[in-house]
C-alpha positions in Angstrom: 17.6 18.6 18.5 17.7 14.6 18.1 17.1 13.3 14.9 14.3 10.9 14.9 14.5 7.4 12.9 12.3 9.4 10.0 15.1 12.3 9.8 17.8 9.4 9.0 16.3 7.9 6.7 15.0 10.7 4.7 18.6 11.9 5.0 19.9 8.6 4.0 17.6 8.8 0.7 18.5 12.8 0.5 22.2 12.1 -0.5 21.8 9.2 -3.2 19.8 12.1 -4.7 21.7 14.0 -7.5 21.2 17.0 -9.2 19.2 17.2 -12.3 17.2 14.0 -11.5 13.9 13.3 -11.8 12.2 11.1 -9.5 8.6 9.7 -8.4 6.8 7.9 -5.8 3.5 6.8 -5.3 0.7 7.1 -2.7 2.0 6.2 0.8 5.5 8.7 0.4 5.6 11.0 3.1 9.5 10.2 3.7 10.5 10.1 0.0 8.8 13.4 -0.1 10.4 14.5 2.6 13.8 13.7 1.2 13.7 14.9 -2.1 12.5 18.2 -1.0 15.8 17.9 1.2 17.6 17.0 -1.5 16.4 21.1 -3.2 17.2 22.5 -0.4 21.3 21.3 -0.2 23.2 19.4 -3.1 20.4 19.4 -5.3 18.4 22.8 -6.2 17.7 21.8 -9.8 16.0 17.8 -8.6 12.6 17.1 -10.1 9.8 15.5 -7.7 6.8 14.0 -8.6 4.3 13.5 -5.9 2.7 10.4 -8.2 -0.7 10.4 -6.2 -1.6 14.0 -6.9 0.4 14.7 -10.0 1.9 17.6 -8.5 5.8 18.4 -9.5 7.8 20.1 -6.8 5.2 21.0 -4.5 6.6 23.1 -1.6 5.3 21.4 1.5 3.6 23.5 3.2 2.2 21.6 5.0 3.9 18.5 4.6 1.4 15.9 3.9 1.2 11.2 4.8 0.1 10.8 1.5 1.5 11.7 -1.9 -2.3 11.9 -2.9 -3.3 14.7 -0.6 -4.5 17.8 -2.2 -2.4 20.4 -0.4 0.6 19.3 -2.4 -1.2 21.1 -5.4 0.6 24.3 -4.2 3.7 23.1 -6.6 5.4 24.2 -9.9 2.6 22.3 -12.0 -0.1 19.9 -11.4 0.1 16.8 -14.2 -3.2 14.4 -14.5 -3.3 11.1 -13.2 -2.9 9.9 -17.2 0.1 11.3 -17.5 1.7 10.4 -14.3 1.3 6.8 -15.2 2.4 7.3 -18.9 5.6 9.1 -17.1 5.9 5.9 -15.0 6.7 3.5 -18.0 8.8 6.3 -19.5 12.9 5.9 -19.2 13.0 9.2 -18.4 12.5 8.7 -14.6 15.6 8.3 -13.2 14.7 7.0 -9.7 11.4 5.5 -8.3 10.5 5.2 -4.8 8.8 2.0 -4.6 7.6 -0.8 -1.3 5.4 -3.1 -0.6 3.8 -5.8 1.5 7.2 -7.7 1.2 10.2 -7.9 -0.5 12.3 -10.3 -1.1 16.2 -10.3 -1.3 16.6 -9.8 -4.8 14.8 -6.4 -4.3 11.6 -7.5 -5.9 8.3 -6.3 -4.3 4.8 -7.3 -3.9 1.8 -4.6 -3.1 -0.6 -7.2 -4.7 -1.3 -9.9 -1.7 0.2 -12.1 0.8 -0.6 -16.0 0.2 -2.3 -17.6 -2.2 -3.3 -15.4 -5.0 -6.8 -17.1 -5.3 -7.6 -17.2 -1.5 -4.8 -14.1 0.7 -4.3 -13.9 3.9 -3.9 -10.6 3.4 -4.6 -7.9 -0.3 -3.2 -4.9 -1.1 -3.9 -1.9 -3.0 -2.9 -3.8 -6.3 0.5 -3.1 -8.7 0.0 0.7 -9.3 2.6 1.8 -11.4 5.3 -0.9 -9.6 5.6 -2.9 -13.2 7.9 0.4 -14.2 10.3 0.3 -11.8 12.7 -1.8 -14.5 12.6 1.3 -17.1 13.4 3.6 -14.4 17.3 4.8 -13.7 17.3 2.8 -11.1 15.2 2.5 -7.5 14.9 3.4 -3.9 13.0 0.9 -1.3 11.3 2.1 1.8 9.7 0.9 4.4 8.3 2.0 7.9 8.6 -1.3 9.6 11.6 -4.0 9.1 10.0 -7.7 10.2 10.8 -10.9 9.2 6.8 -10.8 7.3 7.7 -8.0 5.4 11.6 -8.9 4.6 11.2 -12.3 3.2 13.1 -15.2 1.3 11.3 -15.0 -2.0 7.4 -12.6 -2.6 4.2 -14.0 -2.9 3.5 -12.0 -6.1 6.1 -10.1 -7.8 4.3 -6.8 -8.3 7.5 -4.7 -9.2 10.4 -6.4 -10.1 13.6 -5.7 -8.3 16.5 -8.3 -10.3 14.2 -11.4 -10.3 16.4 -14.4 -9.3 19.8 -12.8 -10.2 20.1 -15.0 -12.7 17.1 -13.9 -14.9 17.8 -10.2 -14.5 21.5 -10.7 -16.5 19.6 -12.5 -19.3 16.7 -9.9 -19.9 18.9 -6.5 -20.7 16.4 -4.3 -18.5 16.5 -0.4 -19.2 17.4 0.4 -15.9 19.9 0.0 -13.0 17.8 -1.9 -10.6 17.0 -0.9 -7.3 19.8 0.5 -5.8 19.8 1.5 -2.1 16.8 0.0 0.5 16.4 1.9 3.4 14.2 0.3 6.5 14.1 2.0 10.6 16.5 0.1 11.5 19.0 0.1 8.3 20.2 0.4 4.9 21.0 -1.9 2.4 22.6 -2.2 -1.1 23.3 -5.0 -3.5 26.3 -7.4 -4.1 27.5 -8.7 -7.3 25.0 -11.5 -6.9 22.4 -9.1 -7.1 21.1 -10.0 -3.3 20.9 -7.5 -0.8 23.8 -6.4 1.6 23.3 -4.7 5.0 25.5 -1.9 4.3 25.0 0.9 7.6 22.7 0.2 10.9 20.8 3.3 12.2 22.1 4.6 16.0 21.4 2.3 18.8 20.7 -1.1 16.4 22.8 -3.7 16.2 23.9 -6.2 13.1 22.4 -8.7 15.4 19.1 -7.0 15.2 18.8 -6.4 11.4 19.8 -10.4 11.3 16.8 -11.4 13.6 13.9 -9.4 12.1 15.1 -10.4 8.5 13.4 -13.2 6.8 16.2 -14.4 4.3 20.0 -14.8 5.3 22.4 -12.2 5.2 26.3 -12.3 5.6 26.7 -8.7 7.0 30.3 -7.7 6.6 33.2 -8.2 9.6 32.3 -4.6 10.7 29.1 -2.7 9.8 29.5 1.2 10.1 26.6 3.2 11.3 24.4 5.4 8.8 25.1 8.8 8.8 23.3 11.4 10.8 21.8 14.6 9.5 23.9 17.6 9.8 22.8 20.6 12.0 21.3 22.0 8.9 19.5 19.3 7.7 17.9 19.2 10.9 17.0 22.5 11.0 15.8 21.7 7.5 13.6 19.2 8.4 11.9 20.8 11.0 10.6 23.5 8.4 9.9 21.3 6.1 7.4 19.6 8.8 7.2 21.2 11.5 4.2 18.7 12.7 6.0 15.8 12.4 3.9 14.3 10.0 6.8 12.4 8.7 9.5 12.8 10.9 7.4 10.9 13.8 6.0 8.6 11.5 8.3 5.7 12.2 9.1 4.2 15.6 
């Protein structure tokens, strides 16, 4: 069974999972889902997962679901109301959050709020949600299903969840947390440097450095050689296939 661009990056966010973590996500999460409940299933049976949308910790997947939100994830360990989710969101107790956006920048910070002008957008989101948190989190995990140079850009149009600002701001302020910590696209992962701006750090099967550098909008200095992410195992394959065997998620990037 090939692995579809989905299954590697759910796998990809499956192993900077640790045991004994808990972590969240908001509406649009099918993947995060998807890789925490991976996660229970391997290295780490005693992870926490909160489906943010639908309050629901640990739910089983069956079915697996596109959005965190749906009501078929009640069939979990326990059901929280939406109060508490967002009080858990500003809580340092979290110790990774799943977060994207219309774009994000190089610094890691994202923007769910608009593109353009604030007064007049080309283009409005759903608003901040609970993105404001993501500095008392542990640290946190970007996703996205599409990797363009409108989406991957030089510096937001509103910073809706702060990643580490301009670098230089983020040494200054002593956040709670870590940061975000890993960013993982269709075509790519990345991390961050000592200057706090992102790194490519692995290319998926079949893409080249050359092809993250084109559909990025800020520059990147990619290293002399650029391994390529890690497939899943056999098992995790099999894995994935129960855990949606509809391919709600696993077909939901091209």
């Amino acid at each position: 069974m090939q692995p579809t661009v989905a299954d590697i990056m759910a796998v990809a966010m499956s192993h900077h999972m640790k045991n004994g973590e808990v972590a969240i996500m908001g509406a649009y999460s099918a993947i995060p889902m998807m890789a925490c409940r991976l996660a229970q299933l391997t290295h780490a049976p005693d992870l926490t997962f909160i489906a943010g949308g639908s309050g629901a910790v640990n739910p089983k997947l069956r079915p697996m679901v596109q959005s965190s939100c749906d009501w078929k994830l009640l069939t979990a360990e326990s059901v929280l109301p939406l109060s508490d989710v967002i009080d858990l969101e500003a809580r340092p107790e979290i110790d990774v959050f799943f977060a994207g956006g219309l774009q994000v920048d190089k610094f890691g910070n994202c923007n769910l709020v608009c593109v353009g002008d604030w007064a007049n957008p080309k283009l409005r989101g759903p608003g901040s949600v609970g993105l404001p948190f993501l500095s008392r989190a542990g640290r946190f995990v970007i996703y996205t299903n599409a990797h363009n140079k409108r989406l991957f850009v030089e510096k937001v149009d509103f910073l809706s969840g702060p990643g580490f600002l301009d670098g230089i701001s983020y040494e200054k302020r002593k956040p709670i947390g870590s940061g975000p910590s890993l960013v993982v696209t269709p075509l790519c992962t990345f991390g961050f440097g000592r200057d706090r701006t992102m790194e490519l750090r692995t290319v998926h099967p079949e893409v080249t450095v050359q092809q993250v550098i084109e559909n990025t909008g800020f520059q990147l200095k990619p290293p002399a050689t650029v391994p390529e992410t890690t497939l899943p195992t056999g098992e995790e394959l099999e894995l994935l296939a129960k855990i949606d065997p509809k391919g709600v998620a696993r077909n939901s990037v091209r």
